[in-house]
Backbone as XML, in Angstrom:
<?xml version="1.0"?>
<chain id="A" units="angstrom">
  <residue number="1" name="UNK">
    <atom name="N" x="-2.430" y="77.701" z="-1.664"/>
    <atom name="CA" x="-1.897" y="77.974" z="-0.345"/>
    <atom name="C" x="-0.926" y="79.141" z="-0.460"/>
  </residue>
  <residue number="2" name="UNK">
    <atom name="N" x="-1.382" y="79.998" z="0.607"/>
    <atom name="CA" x="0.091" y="80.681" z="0.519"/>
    <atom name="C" x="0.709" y="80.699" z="1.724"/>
  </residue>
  <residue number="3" name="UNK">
    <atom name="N" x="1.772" y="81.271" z="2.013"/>
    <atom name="CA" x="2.856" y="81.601" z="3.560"/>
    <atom name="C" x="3.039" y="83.272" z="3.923"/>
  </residue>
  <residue number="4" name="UNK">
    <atom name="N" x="2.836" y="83.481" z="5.105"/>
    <atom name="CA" x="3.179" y="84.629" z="4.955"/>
    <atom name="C" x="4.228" y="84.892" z="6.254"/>
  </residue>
  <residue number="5" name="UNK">
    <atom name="N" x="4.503" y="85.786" z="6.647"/>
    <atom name="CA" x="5.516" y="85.763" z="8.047"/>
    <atom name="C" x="6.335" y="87.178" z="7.985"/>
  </residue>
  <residue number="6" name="UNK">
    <atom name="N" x="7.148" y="87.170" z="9.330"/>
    <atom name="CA" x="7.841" y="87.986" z="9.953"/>
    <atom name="C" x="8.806" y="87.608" z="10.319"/>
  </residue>
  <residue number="7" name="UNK">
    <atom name="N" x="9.695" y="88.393" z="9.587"/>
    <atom name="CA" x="11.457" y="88.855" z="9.733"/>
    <atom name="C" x="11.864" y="88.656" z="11.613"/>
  </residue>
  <residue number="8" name="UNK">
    <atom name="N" x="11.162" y="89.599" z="11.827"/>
    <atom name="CA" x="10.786" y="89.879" z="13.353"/>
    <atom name="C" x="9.854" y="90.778" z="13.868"/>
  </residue>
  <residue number="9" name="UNK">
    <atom name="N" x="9.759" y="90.949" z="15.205"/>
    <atom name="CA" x="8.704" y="91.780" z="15.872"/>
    <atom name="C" x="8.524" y="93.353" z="15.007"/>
  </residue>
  <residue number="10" name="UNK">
    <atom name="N" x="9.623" y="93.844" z="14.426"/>
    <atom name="CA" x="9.312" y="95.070" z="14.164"/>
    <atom name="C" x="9.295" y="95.249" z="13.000"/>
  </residue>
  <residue number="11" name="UNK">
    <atom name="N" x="9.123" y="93.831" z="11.978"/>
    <atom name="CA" x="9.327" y="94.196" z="10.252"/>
    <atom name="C" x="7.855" y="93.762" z="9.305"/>
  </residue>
  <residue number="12" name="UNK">
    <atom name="N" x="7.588" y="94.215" z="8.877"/>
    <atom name="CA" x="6.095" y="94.097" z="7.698"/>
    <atom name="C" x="5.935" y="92.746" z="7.748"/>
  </residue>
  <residue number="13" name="UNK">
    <atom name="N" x="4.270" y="92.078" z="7.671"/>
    <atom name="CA" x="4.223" y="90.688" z="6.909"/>
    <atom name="C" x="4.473" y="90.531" z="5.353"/>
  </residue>
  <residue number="14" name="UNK">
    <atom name="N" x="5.777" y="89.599" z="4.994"/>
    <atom name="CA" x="5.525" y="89.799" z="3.712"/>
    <atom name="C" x="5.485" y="88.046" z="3.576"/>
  </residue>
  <residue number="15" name="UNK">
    <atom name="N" x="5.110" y="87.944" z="1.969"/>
    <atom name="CA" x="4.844" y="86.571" z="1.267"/>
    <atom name="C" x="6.334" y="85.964" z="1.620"/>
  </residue>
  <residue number="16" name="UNK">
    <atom name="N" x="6.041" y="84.751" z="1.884"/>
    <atom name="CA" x="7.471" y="83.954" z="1.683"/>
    <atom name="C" x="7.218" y="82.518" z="0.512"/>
  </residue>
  <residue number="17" name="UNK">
    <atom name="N" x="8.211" y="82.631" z="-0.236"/>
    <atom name="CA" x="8.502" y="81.554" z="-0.714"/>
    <atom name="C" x="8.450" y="79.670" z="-0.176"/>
  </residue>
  <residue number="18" name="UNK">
    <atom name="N" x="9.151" y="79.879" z="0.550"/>
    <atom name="CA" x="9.313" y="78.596" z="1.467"/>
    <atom name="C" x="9.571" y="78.726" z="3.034"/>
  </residue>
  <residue number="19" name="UNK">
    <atom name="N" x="9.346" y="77.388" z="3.669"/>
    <atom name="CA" x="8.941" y="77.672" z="4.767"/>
    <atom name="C" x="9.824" y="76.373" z="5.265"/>
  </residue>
  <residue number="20" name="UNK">
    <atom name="N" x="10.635" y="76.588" z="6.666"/>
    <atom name="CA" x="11.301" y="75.483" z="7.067"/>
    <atom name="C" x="11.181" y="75.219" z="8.281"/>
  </residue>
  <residue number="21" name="UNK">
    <atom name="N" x="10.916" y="74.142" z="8.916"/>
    <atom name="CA" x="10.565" y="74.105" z="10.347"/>
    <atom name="C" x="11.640" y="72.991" z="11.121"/>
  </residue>
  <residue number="22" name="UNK">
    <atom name="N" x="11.874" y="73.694" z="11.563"/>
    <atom name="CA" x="12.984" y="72.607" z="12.737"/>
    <atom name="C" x="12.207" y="72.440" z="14.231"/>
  </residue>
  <residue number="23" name="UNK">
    <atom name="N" x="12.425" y="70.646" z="14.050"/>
    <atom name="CA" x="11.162" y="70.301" z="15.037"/>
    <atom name="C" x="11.558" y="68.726" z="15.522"/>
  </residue>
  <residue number="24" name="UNK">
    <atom name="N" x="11.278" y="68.746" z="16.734"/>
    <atom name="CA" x="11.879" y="67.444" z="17.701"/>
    <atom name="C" x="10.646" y="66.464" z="16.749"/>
  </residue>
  <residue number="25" name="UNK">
    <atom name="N" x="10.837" y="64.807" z="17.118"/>
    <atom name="CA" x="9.420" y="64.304" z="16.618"/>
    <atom name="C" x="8.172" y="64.576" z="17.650"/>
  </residue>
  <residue number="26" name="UNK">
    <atom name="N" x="8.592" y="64.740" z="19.056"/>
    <atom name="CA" x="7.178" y="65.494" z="20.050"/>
    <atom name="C" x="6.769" y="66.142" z="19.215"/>
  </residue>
  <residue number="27" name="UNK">
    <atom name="N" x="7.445" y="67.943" z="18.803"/>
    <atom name="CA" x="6.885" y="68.534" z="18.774"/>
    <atom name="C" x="6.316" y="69.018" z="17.260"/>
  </residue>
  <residue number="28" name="UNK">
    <atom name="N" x="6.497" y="67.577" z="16.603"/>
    <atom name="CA" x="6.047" y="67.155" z="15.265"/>
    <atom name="C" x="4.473" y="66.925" z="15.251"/>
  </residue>
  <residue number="29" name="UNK">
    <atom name="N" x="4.740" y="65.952" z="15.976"/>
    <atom name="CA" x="3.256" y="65.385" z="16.674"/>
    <atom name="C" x="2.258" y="65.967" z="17.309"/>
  </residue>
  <residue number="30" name="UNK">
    <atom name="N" x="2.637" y="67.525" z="18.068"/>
    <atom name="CA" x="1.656" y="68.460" z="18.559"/>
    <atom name="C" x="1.387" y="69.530" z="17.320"/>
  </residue>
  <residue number="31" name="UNK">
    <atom name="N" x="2.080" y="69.472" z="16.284"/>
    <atom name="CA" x="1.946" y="70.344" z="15.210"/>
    <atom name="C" x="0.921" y="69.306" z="14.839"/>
  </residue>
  <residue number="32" name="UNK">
    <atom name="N" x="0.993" y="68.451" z="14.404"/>
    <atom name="CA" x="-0.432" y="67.754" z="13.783"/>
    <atom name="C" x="-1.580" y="67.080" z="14.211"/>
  </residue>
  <residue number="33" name="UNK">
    <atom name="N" x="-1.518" y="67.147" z="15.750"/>
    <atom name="CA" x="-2.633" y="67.438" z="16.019"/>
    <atom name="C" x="-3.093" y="68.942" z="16.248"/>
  </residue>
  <residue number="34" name="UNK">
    <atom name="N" x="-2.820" y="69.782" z="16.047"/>
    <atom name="CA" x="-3.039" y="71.154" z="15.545"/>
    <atom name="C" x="-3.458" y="71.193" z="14.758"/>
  </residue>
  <residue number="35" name="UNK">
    <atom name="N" x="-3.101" y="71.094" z="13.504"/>
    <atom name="CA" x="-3.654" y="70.846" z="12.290"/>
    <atom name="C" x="-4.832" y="69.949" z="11.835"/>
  </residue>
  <residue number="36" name="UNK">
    <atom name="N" x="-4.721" y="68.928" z="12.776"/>
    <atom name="CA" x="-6.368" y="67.824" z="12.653"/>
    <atom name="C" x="-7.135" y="68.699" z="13.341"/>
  </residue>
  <residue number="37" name="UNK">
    <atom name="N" x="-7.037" y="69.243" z="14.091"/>
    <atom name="CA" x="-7.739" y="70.084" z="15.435"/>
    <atom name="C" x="-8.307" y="71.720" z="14.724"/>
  </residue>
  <residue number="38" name="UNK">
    <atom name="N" x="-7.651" y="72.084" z="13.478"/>
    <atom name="CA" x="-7.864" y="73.319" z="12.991"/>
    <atom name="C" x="-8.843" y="72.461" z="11.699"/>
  </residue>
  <residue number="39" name="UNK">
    <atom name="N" x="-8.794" y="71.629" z="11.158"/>
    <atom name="CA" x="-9.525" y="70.986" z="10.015"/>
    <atom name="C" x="-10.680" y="71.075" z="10.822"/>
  </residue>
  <residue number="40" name="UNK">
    <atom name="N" x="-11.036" y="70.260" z="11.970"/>
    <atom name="CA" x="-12.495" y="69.786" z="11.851"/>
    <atom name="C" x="-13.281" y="71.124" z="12.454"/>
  </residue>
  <residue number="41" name="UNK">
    <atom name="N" x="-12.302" y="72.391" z="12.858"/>
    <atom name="CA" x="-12.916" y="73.371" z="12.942"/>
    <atom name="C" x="-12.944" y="74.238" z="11.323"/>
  </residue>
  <residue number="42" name="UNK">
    <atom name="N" x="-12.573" y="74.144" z="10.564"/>
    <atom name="CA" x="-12.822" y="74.540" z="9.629"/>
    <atom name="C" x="-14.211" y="74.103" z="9.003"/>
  </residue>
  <residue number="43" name="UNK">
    <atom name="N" x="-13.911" y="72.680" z="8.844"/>
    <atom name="CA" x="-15.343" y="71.696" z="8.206"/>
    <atom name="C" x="-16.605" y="72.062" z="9.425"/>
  </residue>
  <residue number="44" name="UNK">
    <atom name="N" x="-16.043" y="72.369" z="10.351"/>
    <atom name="CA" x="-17.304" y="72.778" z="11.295"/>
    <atom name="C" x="-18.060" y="73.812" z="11.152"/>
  </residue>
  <residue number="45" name="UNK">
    <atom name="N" x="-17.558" y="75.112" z="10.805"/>
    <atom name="CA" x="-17.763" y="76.144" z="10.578"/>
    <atom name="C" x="-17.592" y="77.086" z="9.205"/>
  </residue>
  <residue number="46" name="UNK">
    <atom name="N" x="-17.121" y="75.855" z="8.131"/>
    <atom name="CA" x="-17.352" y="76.606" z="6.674"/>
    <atom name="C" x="-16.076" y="78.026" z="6.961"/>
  </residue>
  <residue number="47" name="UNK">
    <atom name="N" x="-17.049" y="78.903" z="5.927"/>
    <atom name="CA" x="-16.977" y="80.085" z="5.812"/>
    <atom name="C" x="-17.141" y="81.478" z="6.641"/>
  </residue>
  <residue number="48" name="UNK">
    <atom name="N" x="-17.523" y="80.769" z="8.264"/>
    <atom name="CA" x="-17.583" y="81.730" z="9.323"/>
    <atom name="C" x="-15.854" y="81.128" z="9.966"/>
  </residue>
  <residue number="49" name="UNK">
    <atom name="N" x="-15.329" y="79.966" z="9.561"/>
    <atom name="CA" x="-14.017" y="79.855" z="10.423"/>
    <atom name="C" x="-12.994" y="81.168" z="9.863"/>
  </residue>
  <residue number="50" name="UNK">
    <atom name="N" x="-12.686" y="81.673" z="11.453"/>
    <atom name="CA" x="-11.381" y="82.914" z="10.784"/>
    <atom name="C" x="-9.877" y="82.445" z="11.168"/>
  </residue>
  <residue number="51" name="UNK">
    <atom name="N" x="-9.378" y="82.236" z="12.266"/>
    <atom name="CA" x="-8.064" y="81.652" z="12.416"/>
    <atom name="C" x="-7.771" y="80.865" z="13.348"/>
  </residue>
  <residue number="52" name="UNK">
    <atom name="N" x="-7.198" y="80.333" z="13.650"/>
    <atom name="CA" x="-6.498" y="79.424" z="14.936"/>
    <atom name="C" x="-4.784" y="79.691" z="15.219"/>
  </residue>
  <residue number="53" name="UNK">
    <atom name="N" x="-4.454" y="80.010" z="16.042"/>
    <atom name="CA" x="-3.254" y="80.123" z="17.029"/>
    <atom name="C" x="-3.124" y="78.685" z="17.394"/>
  </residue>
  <residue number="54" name="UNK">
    <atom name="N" x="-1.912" y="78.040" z="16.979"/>
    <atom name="CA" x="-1.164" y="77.289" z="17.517"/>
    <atom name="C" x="-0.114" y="77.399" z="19.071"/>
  </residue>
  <residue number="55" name="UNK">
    <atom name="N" x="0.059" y="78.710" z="19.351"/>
    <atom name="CA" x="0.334" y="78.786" z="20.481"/>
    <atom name="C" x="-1.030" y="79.007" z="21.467"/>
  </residue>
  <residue number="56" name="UNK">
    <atom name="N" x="-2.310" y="79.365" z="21.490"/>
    <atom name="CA" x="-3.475" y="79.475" z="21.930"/>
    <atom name="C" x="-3.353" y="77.709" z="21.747"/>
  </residue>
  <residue number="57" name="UNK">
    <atom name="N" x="-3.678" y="76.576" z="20.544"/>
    <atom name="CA" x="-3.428" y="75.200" z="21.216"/>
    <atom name="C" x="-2.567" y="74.588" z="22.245"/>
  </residue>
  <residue number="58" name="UNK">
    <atom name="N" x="-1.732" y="74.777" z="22.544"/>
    <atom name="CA" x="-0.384" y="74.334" z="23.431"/>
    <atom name="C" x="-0.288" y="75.435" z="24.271"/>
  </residue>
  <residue number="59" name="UNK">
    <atom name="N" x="-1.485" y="76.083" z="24.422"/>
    <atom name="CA" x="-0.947" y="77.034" z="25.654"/>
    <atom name="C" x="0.431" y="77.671" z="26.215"/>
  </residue>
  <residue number="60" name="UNK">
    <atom name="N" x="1.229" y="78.066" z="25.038"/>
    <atom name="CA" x="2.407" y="78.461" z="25.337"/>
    <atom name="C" x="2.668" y="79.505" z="24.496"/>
  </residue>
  <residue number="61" name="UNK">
    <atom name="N" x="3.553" y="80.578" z="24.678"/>
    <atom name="CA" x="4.389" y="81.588" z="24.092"/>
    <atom name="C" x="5.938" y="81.070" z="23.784"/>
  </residue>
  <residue number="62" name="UNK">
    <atom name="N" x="6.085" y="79.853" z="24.293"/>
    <atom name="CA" x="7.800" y="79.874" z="23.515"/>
    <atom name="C" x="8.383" y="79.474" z="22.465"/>
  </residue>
  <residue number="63" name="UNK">
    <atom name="N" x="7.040" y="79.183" z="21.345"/>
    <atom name="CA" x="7.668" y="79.128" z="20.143"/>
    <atom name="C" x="7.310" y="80.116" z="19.371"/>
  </residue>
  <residue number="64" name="UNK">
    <atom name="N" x="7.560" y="79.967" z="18.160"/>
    <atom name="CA" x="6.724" y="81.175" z="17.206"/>
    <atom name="C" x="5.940" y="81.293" z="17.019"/>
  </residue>
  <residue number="65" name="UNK">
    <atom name="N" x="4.632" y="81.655" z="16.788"/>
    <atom name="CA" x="3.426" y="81.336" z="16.579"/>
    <atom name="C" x="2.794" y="80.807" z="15.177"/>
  </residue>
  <residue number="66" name="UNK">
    <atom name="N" x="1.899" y="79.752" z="14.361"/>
    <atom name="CA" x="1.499" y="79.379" z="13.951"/>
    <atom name="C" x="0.027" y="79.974" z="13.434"/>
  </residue>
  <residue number="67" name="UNK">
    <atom name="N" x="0.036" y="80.337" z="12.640"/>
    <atom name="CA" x="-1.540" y="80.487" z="12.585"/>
    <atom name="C" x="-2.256" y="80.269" z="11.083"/>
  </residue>
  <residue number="68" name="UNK">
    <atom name="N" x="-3.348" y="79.289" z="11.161"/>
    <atom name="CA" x="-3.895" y="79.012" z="10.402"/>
    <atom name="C" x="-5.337" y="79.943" z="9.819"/>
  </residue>
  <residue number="69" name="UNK">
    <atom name="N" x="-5.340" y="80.238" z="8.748"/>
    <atom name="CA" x="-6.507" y="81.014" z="8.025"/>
    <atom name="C" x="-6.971" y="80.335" z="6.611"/>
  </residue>
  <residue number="70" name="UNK">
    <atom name="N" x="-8.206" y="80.719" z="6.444"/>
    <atom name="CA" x="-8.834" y="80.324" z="5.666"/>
    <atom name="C" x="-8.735" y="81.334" z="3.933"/>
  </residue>
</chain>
């Protein structure tokens, strides 16, 4: 596995070490069904799956965005 991310809007993706998430238990619970929800599209689609947006799941822009790759 790796992590990757942004400083902010205007700085390079670089590798991160660790990763910390501050999170109500709701919005614990919509993170993992995200994550069950990005698995069975993975197992669905092999090696043609390319990414999933966690804000594209929850239909929202007000958190950071999430995104899962293969």
């Amino acid at each position: 596995m790796k992590i990757y991310g942004y400083e902010n809007e205007d700085s390079d993706l670089v590798s991160l070490q660790e990763m910390s998430l501050q999170v109500s238990v709701d919005e614990l619970k919509e993170l993992s069904r995200f994550i069950t929800h990005t698995i069975n599209l993975m197992e669905e689609h092999g090696d043609k799956f390319g990414d999933e947006h966690f804000s594209d799941f929850i239909k929202s822009t007000k958190h950071p965005d999430i995104i899962i790759t293969r």
